[in-house]
CHARMM internal coordinates of N, CA and C (Angstrom, degrees):
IC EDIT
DIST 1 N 1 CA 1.4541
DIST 1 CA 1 C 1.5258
ANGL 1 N 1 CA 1 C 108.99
DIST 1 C 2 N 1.4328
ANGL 1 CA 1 C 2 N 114.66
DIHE 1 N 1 CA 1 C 2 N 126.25
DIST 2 N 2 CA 1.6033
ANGL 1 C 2 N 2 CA 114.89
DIHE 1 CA 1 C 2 N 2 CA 170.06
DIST 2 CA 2 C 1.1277
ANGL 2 N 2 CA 2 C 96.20
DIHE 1 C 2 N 2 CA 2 C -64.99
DIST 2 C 3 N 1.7914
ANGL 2 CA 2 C 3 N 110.09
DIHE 2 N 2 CA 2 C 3 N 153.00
DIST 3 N 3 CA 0.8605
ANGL 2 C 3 N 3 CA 109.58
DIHE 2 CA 2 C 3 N 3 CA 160.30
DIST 3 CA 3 C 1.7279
ANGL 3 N 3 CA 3 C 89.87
DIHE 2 C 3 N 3 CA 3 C -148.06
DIST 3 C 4 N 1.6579
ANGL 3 CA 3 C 4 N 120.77
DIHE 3 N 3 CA 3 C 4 N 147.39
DIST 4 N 4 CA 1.5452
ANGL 3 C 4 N 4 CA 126.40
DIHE 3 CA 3 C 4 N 4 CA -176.51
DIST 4 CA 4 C 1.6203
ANGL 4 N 4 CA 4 C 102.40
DIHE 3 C 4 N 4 CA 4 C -85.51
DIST 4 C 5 N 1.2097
ANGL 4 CA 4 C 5 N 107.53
DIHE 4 N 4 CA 4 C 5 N 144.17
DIST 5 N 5 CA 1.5697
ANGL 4 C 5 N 5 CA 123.42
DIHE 4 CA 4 C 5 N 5 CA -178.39
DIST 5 CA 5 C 2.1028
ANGL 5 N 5 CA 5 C 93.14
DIHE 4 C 5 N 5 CA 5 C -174.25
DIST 5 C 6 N 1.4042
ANGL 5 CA 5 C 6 N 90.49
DIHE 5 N 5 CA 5 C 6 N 160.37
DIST 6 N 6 CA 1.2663
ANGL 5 C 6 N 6 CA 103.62
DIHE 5 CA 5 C 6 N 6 CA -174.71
DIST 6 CA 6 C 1.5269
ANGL 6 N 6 CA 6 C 120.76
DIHE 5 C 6 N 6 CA 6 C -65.21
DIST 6 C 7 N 1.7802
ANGL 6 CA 6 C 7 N 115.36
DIHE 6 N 6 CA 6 C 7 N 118.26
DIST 7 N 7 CA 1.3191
ANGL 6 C 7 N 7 CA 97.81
DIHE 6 CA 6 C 7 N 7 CA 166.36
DIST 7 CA 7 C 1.8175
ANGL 7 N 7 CA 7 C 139.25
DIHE 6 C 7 N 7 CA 7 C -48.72
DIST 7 C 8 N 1.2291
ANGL 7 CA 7 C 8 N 109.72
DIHE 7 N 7 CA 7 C 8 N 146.48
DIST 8 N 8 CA 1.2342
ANGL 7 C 8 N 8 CA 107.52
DIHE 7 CA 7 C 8 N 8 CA 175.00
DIST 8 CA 8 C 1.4279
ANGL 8 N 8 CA 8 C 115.65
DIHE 7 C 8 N 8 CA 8 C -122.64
DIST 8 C 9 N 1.7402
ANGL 8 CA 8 C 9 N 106.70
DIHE 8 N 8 CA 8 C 9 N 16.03
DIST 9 N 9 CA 1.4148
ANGL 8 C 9 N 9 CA 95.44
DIHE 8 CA 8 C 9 N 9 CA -165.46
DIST 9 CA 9 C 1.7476
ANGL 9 N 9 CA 9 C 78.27
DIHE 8 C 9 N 9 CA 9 C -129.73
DIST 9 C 10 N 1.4532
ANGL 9 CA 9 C 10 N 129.61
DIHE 9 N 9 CA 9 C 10 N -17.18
DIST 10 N 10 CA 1.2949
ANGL 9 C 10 N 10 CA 126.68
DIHE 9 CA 9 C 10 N 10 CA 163.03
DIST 10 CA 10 C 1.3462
ANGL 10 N 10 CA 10 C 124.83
DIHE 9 C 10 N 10 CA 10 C -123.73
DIST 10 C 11 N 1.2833
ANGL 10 CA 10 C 11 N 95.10
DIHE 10 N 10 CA 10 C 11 N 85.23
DIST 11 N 11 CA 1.4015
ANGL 10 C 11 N 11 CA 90.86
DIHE 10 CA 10 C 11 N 11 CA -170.79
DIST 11 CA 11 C 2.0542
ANGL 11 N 11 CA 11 C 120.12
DIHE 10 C 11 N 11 CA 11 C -135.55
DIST 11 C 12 N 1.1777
ANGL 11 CA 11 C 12 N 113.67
DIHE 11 N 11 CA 11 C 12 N 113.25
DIST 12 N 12 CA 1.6893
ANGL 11 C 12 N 12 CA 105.48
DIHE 11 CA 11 C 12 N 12 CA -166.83
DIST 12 CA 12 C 1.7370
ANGL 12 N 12 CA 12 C 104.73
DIHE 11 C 12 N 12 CA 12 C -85.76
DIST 12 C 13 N 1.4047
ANGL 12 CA 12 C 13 N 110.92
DIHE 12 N 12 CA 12 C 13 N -26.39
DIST 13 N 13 CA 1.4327
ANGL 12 C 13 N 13 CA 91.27
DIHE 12 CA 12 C 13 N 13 CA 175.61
DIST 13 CA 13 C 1.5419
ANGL 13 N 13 CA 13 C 106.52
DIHE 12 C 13 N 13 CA 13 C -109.96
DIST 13 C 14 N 1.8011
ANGL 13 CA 13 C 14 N 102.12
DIHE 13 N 13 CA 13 C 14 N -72.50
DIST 14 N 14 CA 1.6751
ANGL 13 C 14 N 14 CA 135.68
DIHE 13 CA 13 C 14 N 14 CA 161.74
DIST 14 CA 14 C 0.8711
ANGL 14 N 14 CA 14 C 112.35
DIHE 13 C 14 N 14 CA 14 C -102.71
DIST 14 C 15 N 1.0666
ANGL 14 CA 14 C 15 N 142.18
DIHE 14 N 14 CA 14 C 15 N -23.33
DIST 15 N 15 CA 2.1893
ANGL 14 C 15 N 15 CA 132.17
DIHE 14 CA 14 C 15 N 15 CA 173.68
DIST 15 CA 15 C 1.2446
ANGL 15 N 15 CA 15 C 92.53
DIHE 14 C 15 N 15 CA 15 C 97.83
DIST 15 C 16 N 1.5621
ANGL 15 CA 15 C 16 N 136.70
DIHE 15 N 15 CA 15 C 16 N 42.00
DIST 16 N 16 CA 1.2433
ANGL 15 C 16 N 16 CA 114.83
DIHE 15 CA 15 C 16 N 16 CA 165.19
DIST 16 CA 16 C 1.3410
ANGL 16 N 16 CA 16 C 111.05
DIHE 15 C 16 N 16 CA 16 C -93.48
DIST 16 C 17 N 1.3811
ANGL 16 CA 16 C 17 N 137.64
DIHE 16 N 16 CA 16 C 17 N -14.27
DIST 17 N 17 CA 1.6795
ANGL 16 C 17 N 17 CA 152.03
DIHE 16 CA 16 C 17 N 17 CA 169.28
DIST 17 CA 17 C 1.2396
ANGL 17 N 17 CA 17 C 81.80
DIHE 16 C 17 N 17 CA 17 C -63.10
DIST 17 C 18 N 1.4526
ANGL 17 CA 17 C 18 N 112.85
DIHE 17 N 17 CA 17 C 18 N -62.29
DIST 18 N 18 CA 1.8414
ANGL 17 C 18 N 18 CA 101.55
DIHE 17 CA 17 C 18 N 18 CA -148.63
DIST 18 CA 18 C 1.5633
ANGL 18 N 18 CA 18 C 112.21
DIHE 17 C 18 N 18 CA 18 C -72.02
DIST 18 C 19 N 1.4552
ANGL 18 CA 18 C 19 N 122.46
DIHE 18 N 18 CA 18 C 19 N -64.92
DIST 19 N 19 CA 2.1946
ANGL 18 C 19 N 19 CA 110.68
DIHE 18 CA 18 C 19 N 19 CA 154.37
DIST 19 CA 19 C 1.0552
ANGL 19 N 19 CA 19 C 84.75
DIHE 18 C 19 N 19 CA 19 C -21.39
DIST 19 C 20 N 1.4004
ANGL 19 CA 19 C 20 N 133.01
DIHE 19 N 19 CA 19 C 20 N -95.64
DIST 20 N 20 CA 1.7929
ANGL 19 C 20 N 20 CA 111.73
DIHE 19 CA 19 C 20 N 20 CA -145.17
DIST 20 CA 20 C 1.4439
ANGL 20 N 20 CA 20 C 115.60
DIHE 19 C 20 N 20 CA 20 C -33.80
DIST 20 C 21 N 1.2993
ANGL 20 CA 20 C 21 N 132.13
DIHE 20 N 20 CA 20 C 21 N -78.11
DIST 21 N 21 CA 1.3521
ANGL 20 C 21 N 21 CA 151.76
DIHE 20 CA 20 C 21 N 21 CA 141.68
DIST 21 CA 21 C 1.8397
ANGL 21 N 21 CA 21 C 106.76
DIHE 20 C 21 N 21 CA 21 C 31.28
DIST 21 C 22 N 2.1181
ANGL 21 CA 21 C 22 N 82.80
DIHE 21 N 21 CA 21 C 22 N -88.56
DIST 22 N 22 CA 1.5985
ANGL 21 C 22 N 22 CA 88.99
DIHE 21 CA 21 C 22 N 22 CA 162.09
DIST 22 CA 22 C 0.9309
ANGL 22 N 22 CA 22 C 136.74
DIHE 21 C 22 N 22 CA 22 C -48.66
DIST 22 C 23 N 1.3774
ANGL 22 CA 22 C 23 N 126.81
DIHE 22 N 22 CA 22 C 23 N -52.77
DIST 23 N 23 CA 1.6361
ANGL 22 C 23 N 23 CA 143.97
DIHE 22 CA 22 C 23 N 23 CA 174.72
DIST 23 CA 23 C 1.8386
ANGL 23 N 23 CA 23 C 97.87
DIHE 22 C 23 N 23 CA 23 C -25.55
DIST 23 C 24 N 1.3507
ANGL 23 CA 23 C 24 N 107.92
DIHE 23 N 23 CA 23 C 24 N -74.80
DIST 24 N 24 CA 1.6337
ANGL 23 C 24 N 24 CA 125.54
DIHE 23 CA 23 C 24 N 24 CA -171.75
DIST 24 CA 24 C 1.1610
ANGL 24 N 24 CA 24 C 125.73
DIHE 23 C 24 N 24 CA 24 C -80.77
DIST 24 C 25 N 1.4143
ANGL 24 CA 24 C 25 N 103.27
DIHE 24 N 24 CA 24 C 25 N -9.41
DIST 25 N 25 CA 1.8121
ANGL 24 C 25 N 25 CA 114.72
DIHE 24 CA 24 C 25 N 25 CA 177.87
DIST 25 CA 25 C 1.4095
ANGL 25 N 25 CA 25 C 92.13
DIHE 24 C 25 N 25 CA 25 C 55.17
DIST 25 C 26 N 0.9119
ANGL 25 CA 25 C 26 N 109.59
DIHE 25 N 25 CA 25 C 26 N 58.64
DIST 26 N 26 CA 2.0588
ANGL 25 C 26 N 26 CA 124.85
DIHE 25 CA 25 C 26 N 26 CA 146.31
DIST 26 CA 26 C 1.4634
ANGL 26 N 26 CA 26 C 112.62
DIHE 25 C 26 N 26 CA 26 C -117.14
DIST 26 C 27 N 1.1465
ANGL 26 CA 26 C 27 N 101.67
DIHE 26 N 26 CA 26 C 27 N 154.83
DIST 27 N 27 CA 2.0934
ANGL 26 C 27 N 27 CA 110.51
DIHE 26 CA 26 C 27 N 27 CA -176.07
DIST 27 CA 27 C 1.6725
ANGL 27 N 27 CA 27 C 97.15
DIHE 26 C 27 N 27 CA 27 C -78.50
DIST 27 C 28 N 1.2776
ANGL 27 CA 27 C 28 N 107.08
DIHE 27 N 27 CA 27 C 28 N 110.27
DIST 28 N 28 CA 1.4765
ANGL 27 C 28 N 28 CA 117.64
DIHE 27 CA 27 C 28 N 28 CA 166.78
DIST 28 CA 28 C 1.8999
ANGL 28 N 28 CA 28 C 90.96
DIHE 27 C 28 N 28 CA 28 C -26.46
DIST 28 C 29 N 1.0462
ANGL 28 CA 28 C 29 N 138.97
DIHE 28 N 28 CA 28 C 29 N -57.93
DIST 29 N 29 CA 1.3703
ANGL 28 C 29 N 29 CA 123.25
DIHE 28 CA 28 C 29 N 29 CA -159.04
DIST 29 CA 29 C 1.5686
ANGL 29 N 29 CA 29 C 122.80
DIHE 28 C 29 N 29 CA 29 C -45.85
DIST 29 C 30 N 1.6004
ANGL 29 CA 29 C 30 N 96.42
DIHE 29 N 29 CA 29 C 30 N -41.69
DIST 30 N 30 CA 1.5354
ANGL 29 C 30 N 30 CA 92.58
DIHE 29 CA 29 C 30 N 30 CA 177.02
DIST 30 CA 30 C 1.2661
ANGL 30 N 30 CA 30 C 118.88
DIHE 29 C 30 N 30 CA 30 C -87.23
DIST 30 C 31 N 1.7065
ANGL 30 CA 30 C 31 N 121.08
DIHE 30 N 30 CA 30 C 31 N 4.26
DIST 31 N 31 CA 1.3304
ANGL 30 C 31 N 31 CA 107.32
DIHE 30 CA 30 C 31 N 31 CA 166.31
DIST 31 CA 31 C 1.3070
ANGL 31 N 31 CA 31 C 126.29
DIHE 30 C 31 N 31 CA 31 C -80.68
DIST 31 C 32 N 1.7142
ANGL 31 CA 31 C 32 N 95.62
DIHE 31 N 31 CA 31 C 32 N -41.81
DIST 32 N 32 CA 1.2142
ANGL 31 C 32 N 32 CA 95.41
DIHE 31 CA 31 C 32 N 32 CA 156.97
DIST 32 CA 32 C 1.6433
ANGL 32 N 32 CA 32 C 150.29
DIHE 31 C 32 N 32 CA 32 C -30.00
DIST 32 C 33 N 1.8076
ANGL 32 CA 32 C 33 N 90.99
DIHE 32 N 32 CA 32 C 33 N -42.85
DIST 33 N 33 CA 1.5910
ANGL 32 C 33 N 33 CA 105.50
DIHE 32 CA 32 C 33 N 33 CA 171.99
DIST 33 CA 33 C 1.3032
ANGL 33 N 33 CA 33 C 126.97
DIHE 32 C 33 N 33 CA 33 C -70.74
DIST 33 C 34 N 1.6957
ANGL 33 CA 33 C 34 N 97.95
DIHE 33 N 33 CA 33 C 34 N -37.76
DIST 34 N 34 CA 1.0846
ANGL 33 C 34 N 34 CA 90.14
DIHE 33 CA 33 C 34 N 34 CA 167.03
DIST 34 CA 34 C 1.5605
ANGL 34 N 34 CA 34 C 143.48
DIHE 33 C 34 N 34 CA 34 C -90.01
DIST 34 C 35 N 1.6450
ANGL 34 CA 34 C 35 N 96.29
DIHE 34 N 34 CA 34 C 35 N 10.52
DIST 35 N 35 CA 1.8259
ANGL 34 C 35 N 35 CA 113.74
DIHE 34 CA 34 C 35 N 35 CA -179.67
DIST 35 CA 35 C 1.7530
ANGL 35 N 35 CA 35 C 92.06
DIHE 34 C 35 N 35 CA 35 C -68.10
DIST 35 C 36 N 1.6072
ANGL 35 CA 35 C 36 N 115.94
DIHE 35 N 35 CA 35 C 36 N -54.10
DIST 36 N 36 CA 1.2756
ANGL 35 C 36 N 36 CA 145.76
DIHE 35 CA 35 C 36 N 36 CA -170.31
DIST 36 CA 36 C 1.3085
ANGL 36 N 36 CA 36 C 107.27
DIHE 35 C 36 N 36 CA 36 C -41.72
DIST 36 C 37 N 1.4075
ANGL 36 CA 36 C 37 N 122.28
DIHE 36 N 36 CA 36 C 37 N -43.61
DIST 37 N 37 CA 1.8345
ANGL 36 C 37 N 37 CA 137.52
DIHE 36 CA 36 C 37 N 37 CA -164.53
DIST 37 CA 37 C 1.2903
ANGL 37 N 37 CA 37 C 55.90
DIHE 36 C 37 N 37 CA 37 C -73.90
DIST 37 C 38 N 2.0204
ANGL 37 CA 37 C 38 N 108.75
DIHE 37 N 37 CA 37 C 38 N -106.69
DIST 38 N 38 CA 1.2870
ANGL 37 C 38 N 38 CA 115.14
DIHE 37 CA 37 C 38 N 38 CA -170.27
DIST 38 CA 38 C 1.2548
ANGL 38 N 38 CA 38 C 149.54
DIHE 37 C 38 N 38 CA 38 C 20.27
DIST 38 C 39 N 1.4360
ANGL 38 CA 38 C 39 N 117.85
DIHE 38 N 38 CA 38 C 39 N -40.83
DIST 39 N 39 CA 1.2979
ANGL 38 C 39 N 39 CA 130.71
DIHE 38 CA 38 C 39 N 39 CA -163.63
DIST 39 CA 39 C 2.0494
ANGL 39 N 39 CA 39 C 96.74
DIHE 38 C 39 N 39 CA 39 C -112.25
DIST 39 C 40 N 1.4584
ANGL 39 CA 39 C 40 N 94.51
DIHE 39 N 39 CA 39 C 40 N -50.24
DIST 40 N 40 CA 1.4726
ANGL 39 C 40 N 40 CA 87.50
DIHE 39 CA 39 C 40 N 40 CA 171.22
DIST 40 CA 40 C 1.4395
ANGL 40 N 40 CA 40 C 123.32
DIHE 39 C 40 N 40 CA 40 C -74.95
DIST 40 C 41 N 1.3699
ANGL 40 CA 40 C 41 N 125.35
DIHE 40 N 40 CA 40 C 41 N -13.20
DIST 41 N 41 CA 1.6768
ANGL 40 C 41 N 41 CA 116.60
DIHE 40 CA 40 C 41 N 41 CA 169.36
DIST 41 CA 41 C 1.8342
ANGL 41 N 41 CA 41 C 111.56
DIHE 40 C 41 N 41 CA 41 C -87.62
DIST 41 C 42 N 1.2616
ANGL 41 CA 41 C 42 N 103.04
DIHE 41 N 41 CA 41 C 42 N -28.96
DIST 42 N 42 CA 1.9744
ANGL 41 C 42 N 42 CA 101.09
DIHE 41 CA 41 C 42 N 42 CA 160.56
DIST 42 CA 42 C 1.0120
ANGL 42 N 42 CA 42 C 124.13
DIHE 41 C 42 N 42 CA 42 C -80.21
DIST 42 C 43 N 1.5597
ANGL 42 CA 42 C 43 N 114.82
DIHE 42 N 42 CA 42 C 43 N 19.46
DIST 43 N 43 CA 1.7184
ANGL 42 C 43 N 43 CA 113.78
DIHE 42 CA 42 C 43 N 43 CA -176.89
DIST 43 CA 43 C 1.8732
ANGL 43 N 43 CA 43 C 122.76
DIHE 42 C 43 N 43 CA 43 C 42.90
DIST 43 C 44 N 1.0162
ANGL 43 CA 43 C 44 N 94.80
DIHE 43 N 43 CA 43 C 44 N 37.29
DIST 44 N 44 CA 1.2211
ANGL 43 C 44 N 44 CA 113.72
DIHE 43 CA 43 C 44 N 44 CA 159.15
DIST 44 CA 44 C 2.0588
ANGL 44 N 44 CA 44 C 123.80
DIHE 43 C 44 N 44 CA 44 C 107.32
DIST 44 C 45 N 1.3517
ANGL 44 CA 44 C 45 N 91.82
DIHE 44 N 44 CA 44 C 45 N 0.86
DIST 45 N 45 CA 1.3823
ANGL 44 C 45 N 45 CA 120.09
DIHE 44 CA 44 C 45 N 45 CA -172.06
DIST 45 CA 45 C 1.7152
ANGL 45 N 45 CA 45 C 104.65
DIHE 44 C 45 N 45 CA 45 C -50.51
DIST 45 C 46 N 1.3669
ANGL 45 CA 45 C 46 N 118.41
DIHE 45 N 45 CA 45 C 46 N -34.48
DIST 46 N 46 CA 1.5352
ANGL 45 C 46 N 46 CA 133.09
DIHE 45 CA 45 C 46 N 46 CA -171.55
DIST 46 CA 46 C 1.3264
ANGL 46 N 46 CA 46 C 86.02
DIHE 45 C 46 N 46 CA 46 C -56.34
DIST 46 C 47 N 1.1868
ANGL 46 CA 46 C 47 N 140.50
DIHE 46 N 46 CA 46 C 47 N -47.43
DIST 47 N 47 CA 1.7667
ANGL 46 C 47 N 47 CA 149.35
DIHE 46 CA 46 C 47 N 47 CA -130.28
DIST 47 CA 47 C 1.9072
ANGL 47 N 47 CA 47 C 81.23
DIHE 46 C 47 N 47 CA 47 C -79.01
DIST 47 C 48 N 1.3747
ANGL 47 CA 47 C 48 N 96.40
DIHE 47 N 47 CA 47 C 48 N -69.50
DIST 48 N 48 CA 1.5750
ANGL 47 C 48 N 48 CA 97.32
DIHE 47 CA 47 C 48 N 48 CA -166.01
DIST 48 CA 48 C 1.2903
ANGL 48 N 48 CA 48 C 101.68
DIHE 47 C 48 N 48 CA 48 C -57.66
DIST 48 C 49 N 1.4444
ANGL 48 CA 48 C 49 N 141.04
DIHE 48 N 48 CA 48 C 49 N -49.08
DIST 49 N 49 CA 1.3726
ANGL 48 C 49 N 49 CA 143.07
DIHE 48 CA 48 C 49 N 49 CA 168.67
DIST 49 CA 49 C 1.5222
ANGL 49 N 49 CA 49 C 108.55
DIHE 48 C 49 N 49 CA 49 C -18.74
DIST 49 C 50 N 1.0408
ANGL 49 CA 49 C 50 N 113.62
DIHE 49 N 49 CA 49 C 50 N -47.94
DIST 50 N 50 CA 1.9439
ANGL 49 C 50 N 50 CA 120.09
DIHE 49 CA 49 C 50 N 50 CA -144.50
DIST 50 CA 50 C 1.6347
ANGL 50 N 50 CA 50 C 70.59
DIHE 49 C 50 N 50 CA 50 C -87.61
DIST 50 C 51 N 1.5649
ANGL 50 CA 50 C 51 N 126.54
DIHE 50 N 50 CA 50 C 51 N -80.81
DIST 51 N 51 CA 1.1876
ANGL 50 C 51 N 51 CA 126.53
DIHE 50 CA 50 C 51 N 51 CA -155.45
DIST 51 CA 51 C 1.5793
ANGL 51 N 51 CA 51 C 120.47
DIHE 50 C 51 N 51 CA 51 C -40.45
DIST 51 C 52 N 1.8268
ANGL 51 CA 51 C 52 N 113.90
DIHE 51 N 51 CA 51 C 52 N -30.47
DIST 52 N 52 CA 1.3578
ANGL 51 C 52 N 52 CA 106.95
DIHE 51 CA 51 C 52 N 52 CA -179.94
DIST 52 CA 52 C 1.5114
ANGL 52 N 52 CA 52 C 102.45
DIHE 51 C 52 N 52 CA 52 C -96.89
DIST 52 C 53 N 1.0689
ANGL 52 CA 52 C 53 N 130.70
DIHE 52 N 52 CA 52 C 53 N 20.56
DIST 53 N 53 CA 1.6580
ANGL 52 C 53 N 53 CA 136.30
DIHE 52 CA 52 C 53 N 53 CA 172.50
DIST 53 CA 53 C 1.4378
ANGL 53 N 53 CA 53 C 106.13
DIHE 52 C 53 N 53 CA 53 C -112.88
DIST 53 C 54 N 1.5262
ANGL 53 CA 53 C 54 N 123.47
DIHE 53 N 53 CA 53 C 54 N -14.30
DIST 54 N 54 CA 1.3883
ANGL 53 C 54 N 54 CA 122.02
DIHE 53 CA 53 C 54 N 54 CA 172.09
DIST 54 CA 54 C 1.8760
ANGL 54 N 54 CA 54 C 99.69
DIHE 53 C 54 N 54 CA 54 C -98.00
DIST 54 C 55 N 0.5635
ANGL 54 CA 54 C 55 N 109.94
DIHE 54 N 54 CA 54 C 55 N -33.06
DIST 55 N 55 CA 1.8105
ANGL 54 C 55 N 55 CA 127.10
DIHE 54 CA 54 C 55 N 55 CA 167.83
DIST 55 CA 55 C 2.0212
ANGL 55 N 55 CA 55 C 107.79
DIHE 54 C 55 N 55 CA 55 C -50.13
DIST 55 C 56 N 1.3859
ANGL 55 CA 55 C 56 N 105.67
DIHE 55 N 55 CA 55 C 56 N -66.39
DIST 56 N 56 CA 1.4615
ANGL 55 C 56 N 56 CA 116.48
DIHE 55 CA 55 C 56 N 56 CA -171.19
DIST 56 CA 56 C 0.9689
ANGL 56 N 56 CA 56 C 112.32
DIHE 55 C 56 N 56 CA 56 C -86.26
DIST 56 C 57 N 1.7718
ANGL 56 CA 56 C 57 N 122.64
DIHE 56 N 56 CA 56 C 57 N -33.33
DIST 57 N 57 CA 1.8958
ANGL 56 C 57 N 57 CA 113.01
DIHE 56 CA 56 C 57 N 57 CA 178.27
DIST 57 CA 57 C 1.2624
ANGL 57 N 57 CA 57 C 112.79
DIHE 56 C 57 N 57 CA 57 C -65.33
DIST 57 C 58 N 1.1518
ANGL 57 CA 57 C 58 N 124.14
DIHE 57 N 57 CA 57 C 58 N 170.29
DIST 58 N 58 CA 1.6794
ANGL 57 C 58 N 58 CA 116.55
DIHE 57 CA 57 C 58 N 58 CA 169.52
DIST 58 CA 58 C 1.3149
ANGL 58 N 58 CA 58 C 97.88
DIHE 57 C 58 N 58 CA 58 C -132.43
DIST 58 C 59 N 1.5593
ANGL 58 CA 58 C 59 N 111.50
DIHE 58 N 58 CA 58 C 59 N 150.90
DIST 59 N 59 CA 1.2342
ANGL 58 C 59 N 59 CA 135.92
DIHE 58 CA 58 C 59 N 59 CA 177.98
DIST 59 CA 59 C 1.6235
ANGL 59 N 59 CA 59 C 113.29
DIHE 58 C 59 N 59 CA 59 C -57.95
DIST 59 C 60 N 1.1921
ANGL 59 CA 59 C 60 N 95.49
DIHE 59 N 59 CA 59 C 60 N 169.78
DIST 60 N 60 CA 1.2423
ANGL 59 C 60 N 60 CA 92.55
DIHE 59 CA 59 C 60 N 60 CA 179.41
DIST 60 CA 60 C 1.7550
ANGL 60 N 60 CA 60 C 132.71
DIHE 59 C 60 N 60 CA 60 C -93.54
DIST 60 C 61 N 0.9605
ANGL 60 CA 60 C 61 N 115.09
DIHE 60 N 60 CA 60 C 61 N 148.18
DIST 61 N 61 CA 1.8368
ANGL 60 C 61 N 61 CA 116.82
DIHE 60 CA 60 C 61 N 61 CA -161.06
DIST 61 CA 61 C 1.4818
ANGL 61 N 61 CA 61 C 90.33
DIHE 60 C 61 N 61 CA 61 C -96.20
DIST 61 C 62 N 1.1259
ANGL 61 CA 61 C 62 N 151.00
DIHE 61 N 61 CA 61 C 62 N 13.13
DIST 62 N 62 CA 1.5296
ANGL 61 C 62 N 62 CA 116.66
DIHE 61 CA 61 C 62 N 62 CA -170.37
DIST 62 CA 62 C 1.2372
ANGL 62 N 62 CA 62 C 88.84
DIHE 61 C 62 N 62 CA 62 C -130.52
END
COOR INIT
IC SEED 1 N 1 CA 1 C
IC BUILD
């Protein structure tokens, strides 16, 4: 069973792009881009986004 938790093998700040990434089998890059659109069309709302998704995902156990 997948289950999402933070990359540790792609990760530029905390691996929360990259778990995402993995989770969906998308290239951390375009999540990234699109956190980035994201964050600049909510005037900055992505920021708090990332922080309570690095907060609630959990790392990884294995």
């Amino acid at each position: 069973m997948k289950k999402l938790t933070l990359s540790e093998n792609n990760k530029k700040i905390v691996g929360v792009c990259g778990g995402i990434g993995e989770y969906f089998n998308i290239d951390a890059t375009i999540i990234r881009i699109l956190w980035i659109i994201g964050t600049l069309i909510s005037f900055g709302s992505g920021i708090l986004a990332y922080v309570i998704c690095w907060a609630l995902i959990p790392y990884d156990q294995e």
